[in-house]
C-alpha positions in Angstrom: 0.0 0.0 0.0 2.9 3.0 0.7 4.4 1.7 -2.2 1.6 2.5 -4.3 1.2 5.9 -2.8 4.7 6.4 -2.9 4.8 5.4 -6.8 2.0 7.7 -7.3 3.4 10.2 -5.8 6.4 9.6 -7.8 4.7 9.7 -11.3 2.5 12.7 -9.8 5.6 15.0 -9.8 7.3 13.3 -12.5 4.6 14.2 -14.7 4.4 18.1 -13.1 8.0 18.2 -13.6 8.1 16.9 -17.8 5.4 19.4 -17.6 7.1 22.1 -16.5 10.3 21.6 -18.4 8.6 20.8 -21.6 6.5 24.1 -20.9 10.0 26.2 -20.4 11.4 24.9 -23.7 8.8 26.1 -25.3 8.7 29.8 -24.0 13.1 29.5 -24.9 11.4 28.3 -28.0 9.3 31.5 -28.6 11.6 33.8 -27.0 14.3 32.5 -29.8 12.0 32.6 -32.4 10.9 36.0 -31.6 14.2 37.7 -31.2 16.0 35.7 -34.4 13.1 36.9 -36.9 13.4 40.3 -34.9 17.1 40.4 -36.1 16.6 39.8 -39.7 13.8 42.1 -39.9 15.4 45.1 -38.4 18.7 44.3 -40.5 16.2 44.5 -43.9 14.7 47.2 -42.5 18.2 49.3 -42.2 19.4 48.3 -45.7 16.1 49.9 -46.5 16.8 52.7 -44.4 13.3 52.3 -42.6 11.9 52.9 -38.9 12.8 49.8 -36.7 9.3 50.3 -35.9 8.0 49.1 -39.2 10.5 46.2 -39.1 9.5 44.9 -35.6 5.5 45.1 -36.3 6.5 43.0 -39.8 8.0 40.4 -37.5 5.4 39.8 -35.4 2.7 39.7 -38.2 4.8 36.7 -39.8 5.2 34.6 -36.2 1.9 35.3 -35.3 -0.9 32.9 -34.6 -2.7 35.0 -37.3 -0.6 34.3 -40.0 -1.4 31.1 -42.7 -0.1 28.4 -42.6 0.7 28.0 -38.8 2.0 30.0 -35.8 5.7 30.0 -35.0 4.8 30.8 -31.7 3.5 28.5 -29.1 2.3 30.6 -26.3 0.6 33.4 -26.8 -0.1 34.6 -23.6 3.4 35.2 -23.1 3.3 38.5 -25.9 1.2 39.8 -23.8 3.8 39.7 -20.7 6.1 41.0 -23.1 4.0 43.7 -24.4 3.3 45.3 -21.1 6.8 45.2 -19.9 7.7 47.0 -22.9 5.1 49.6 -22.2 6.1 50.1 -19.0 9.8 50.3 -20.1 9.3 52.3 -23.3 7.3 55.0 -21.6 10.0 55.3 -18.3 12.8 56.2 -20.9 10.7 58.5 -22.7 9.6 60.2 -19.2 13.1 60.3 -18.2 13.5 62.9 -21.6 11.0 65.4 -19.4 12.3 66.0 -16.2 10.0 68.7 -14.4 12.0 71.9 -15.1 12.1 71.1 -18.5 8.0 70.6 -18.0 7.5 74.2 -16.6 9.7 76.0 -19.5 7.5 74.9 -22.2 5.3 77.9 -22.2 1.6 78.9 -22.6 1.7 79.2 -26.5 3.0 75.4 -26.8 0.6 74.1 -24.1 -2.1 76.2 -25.6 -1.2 74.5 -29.4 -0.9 71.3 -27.7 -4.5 71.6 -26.3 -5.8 72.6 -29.2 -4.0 70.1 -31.1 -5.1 67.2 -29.2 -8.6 68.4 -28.6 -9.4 69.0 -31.8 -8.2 65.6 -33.5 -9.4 63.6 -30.7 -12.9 64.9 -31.6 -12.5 64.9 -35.6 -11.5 61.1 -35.3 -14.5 60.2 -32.7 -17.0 62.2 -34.8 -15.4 60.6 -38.1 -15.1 56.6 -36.4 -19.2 57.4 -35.3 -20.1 58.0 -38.6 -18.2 55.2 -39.9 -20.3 53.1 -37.8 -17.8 51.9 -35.4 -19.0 51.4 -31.6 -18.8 54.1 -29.0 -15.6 52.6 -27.3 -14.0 51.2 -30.6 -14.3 55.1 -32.0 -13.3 56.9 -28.3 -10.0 54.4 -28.4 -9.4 55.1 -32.6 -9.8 58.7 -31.8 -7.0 58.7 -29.4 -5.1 56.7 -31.4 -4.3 58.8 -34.2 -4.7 62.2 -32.1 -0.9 60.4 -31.2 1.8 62.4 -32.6 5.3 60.8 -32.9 7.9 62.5 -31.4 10.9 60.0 -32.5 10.2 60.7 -36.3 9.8 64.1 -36.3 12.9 64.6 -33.9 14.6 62.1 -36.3 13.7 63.9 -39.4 14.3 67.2 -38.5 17.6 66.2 -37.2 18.8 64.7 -40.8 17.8 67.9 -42.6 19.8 70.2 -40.3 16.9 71.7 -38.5 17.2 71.1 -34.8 17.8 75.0 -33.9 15.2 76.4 -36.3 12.3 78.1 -34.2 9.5 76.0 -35.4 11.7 73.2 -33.9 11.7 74.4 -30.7 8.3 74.7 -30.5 7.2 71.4 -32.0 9.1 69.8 -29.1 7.1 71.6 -26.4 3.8 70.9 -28.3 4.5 66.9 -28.5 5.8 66.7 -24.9 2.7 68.5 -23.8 0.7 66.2 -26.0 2.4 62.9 -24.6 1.1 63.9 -21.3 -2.1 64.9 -22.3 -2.7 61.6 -24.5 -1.4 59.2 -21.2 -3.7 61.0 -19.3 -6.8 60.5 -21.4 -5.4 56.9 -22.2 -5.7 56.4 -18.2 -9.1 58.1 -18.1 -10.8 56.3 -20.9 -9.5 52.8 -19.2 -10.8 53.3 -15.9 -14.2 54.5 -17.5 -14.4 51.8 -19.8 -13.5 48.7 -17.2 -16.4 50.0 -15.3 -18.8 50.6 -18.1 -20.3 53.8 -16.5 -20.4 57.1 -18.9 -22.0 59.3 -15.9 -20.5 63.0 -15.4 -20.0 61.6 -11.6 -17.8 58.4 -13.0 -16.1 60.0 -15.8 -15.0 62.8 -13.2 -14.2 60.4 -10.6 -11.7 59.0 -13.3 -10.5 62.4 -13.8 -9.7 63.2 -10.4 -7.9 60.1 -9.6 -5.3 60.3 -12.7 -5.1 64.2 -11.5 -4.9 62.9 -7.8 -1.8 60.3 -9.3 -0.1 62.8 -11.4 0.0 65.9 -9.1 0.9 63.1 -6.4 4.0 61.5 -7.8 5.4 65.3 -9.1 4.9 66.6 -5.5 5.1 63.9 -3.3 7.7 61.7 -5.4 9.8 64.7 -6.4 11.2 65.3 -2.5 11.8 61.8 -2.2 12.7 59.5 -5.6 15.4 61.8 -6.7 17.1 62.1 -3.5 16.7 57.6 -3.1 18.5 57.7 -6.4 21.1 59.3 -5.7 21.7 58.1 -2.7 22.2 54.9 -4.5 24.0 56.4 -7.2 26.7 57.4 -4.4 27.4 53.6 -3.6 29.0 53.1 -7.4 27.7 50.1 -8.1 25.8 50.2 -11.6 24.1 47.4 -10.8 22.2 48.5 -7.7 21.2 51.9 -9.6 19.6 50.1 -12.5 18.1 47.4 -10.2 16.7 51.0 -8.2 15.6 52.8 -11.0 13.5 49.8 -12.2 12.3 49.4 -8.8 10.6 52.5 -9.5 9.6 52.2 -12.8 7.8 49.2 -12.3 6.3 50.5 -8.2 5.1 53.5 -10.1 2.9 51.3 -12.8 1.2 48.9 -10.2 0.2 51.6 -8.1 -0.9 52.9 -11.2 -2.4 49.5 -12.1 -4.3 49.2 -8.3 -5.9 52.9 -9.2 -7.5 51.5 -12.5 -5.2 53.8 -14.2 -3.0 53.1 -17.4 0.3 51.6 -16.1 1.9 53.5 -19.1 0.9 56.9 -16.9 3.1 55.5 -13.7 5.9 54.1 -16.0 6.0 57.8 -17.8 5.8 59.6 -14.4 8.3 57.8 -12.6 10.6 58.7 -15.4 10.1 61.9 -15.2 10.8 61.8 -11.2 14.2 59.9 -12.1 15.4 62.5 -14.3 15.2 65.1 -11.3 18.3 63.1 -9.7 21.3 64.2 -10.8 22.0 60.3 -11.6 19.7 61.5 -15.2 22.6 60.3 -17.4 24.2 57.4 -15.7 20.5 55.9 -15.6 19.1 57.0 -18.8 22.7 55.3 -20.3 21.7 51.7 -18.5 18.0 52.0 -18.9 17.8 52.2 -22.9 19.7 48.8 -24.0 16.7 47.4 -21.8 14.2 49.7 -23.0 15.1 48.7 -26.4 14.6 44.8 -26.1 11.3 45.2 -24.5 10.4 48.0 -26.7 11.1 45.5 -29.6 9.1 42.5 -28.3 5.8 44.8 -27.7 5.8 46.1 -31.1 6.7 42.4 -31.8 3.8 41.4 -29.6 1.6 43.9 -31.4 2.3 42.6 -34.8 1.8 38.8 -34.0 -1.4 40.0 -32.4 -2.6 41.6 -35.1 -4.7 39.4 -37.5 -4.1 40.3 -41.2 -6.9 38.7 -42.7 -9.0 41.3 -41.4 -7.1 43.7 -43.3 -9.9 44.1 -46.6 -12.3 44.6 -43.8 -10.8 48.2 -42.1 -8.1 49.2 -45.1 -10.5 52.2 -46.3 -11.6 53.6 -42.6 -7.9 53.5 -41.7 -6.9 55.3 -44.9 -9.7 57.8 -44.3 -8.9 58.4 -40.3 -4.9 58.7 -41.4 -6.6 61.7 -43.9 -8.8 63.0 -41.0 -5.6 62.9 -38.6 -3.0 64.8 -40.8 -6.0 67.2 -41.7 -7.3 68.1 -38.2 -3.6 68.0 -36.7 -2.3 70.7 -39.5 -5.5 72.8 -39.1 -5.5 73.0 -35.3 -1.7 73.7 -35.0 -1.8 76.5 -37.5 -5.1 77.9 -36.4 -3.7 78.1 -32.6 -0.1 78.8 -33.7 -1.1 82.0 -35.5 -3.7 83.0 -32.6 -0.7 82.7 -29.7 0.8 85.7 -32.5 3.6 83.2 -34.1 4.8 84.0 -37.8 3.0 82.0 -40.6 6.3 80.5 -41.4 6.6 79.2 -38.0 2.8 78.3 -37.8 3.0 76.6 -41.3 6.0 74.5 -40.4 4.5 73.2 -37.3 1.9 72.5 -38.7 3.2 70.1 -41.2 5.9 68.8 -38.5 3.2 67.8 -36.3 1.0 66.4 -38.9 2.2 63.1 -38.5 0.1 60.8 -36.6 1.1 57.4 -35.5 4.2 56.0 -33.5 4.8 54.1 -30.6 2.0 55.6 -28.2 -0.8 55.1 -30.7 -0.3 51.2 -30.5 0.1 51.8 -26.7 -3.9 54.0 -26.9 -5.0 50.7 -29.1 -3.3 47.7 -26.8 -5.0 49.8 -23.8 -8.5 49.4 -25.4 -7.9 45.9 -25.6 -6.5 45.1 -22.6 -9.9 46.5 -20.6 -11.9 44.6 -23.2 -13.3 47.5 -24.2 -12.6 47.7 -27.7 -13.5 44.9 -30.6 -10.8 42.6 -32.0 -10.1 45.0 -35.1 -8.8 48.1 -33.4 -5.9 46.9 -32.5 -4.7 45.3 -36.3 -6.1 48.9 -37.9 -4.2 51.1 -35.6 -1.3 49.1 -36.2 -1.7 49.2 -40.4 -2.5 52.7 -39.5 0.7 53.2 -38.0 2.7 51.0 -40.5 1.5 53.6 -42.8 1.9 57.0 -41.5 5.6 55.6 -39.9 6.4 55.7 -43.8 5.1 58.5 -45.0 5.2 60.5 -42.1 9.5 61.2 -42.9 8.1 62.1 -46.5 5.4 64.6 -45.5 8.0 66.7 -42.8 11.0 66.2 -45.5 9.1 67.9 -48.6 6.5 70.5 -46.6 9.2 71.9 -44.5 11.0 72.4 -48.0 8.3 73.8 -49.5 8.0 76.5 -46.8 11.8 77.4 -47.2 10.6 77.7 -51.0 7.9 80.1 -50.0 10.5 81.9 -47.5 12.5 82.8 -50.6 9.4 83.9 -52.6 8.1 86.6 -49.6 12.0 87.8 -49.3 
């Protein structure tokens, strides 16, 4: 009789054990997979001289579950692990760009453009999604998605044509940092309304106050105490125990974030921004990025693989139409604002055009939020990702040759 039980015992964890192993193989299996066709694509994508971005999402759309004839990748769930640490990450870096001096120099005329800006598209796209026929939630998550302005491209474009001192450039930066906050705040509003389903004034301002509440919280409260536990540990010299800290706060920031029903992209942002108020800014930024760009990688890779490409016929035509609404709302509000805050026409007109761009890494961040409340249907999140796709390549286009055109009309008026 024990040696029954024992032997069942025996095969019990035996069994649990094969299990376990076999089930770790297969995650190295995915993991390899992922990152090997992650290589070749962003080596193609260089020769090509294209965003990584594009090059990542293409990856994930060929190992994907959705792609004929069968899925290179075994567990799915686990993109989804991927895709949220590379939120988390991806925003930190970028909030580590804004520390909160930086915030407060800005000024009015960008915040007011920025605003405006944001505003304006976010209700062009809802309007033009409602009359498309999408559902309320699928339209309020589209809307945000392409009022998304990419700040990589433009900086990255602008940069290439020797433009990084003009005036216009100045002021596009202040407009899109503005807007980042802005569109993570409304990212973290729209979740926590649509997890709970309620659309009343009381629920929506509930919502509001709490991502104020967590925002005027962590720049107050975490401002006389992060930067000062930073470099504290900085002091020690030990790389290892900064990084380890840093993350520490990246990742406390997002699931207190996370507990409040607010996007954990919001903490992840802020907590960068109360890291670059340590004067440990470079040292951690340094360490922080070779991380931030492997998990960057797998969440546009996770994105990709997530997106299913046969619905493509289905939502090709609304996405070319919202891309048309985006650039169209985005150039009209900036120049409209622009030349009401008293700026040049020059200046408003480039602006204009270098903000046109919609798209980037924080629009398929607005779209994976949608889905990850259940809130919006299983095409958002492939259509703001073609969307994206899209604009990522003409985007560099549209900046290059409008911003010569204006130098063109410079000329003309001298």
């Amino acid at each position: 009789m024990a040696s029954d039980i024992l032997s069942s015992v025996s095969d019990s964890l035996h069994s649990k054990f094969f299990a376990a192993s076999t089930s770790s193989e297969l995650i190295i299996q995915d993991f390899a997979v992922i990152m090997i066709m992650a290589s070749i694509m962003a080596l193609i994508s260089y020769k090509l001289k294209q965003p990584m971005v594009m090059a990542y999402i293409v990856a994930g759309m060929i190992i994907g579950p959705h792609t004929p004839p069968f899925s290179l990748i075994t567990h799915v769930d686990i993109l989804h692990v991927f895709a949220e640490i590379g939120i988390i990450l991806l925003l930190f870096v970028i909030g580590m760009e804004f520390p909160i001096e930086k915030l407060k120099n800005i000024g009015k005329k960008a915040t007011v453009i920025a605003v405006a800006e944001a505003s304006g598209t976010f209700l062009a796209g809802f309007a033009v999604s409602q009359a498309l026929g999408f559902a309320f939630y699928d339209s309020l998550f589209l809307a945000l998605a392409i009022s998304v302005t990419s700040t990589v491209i433009i900086m990255k474009v602008l940069e290439e044509l020797g433009m990084i001192k003009d005036e216009a450039t100045y002021l596009i930066v202040g407009i899109a940092v503005i807007e980042d906050i802005i569109i993570i705040s409304l990212l973290a509003v729209l979740q926590s309304v649509a997890s709970t389903g309620d659309l009343s004034v009381v629920e929506i301002s509930v919502s509001i106050g709490l991502v104020m509440a967590f925002i005027v919280g962590a720049i107050v409260i975490g401002s006389k105490v992060i930067p000062r536990c930073v470099d504290l540990v900085g002091r020690t010299g030990h790389d290892e125990l900064l990084i380890i800290a840093v993350l520490g706060v990246a990742f406390g920031l997002s699931f207190i974030a996370f507990k409040l029903d607010i996007s954990v992209a919001t903490g992840a942002f802020f907590a960068g921004v109360l890291v670059a108020e340590s004067k440990m800014r470079m040292a951690t930024k340094i360490m922080a990025t070779p991380i931030r760009d492997m998990f960057a990688a797998l969440f546009f890779i996770s994105v990709g693989a997530l997106m299913d490409i046969r619905m493509l016929p289905l939502f090709i035509v609304p996405a070319i139409i919202l891309i048309l609404v985006s650039f169209a709302a985005k150039f009209l509000t900036v120049w409209i604002s622009a030349r009401s805050q008293g700026l040049g026409k020059m200046t408003s007109l480039k602006a204009g055009i270098g903000l046109s761009s919609s798209g980037g890494e924080l629009a398929l961040v607005a779209a994976k939020g949608g889905a990850d409340v259940g809130a919006t249907s299983s095409f958002v999140l492939p259509m703001v990702g073609a969307m994206t796709i899209i604009t990522t390549f003409i985007s560099p286009y549209v900046i290059k040759y409008g911003w010569k055109f204006t130098k063109r009309l410079e000329k003309k008026q001298d």
